[in-house]
C-alpha positions in Angstrom: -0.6 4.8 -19.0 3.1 4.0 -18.2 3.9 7.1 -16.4 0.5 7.0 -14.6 1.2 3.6 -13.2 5.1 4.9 -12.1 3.6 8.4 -10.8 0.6 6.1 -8.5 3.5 3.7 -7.3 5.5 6.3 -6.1 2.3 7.8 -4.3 1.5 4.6 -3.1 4.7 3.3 -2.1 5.2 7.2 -0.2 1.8 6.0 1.3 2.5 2.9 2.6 6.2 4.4 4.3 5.0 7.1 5.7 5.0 6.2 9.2 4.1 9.9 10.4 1.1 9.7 9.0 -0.1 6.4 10.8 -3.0 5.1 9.4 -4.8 7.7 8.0 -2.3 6.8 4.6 -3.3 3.3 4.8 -6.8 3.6 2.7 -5.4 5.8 0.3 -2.4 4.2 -0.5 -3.9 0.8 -1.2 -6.3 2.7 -3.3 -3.2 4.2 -4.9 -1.4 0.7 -5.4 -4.3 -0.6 -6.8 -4.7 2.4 -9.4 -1.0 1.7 -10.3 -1.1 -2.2 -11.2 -4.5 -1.3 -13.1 -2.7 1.4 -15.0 0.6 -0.6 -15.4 -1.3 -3.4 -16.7 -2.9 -1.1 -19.0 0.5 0.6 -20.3 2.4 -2.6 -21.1 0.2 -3.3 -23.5 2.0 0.0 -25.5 5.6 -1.1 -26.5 6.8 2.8 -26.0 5.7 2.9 -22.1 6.3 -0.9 -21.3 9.3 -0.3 -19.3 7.5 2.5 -17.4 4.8 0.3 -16.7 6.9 -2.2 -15.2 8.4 0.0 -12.6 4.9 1.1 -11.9 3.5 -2.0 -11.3 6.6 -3.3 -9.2 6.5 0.1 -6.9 2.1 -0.9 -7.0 2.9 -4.4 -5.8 5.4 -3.6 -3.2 3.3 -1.1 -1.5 0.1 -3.0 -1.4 1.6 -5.8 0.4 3.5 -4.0 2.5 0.2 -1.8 3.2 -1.4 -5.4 4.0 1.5 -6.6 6.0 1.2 -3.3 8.3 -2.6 -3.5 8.7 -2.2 -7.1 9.5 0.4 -5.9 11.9 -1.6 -3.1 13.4 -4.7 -5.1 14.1 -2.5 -7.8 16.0 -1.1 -5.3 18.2 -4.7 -3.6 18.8 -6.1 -6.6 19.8 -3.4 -7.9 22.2 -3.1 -4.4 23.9 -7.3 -4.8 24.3 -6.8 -8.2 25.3 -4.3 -7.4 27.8 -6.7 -4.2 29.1 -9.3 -6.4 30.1 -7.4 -8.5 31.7 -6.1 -5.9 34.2 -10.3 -5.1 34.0 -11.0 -8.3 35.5 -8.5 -8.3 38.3 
């Protein structure tokens, strides 16, 4: 379960950068980062993969909140560009 937690951070962390993809990566890469810290939680129970684990959950944990951080982000700008639109509406 190690390497499956270090193989879904990666993903997830590839997600939650990809910036060409916009926000069609979003949903899948928190799905991903969650997947990794369940996995990584998993592995470090196994002396053998702990290490692996680790990394996995770290890369999970990074991507998730920068995935929330972005979203967060993206629905402040939506709303002050609407907000700003219907002002120029009401003029």
């Amino acid at each position: 379960m190690g390497i499956a937690s270090l193989i879904m951070g990666i993903i997830a962390m590839m997600m939650s950068l990809g910036i060409e993809l916009g926000p069609v990566a979003g949903v899948p890469g928190i799905l991903f980062a969650v997947l990794g810290i369940v996995f990584g939680a998993i592995g470090k129970k196994k002396p053998e993969t702990a290490g692996l684990a680790k990394v996995g959950m770290v890369l999970s944990i990074l991507a998730l909140l920068w995935n929330i951080i972005m979203t967060v982000a993206c629905v402040a700008c939506v709303s002050c560009s609407y907000a700003a639109y219907e002002g120029l509406l009401a003029q």
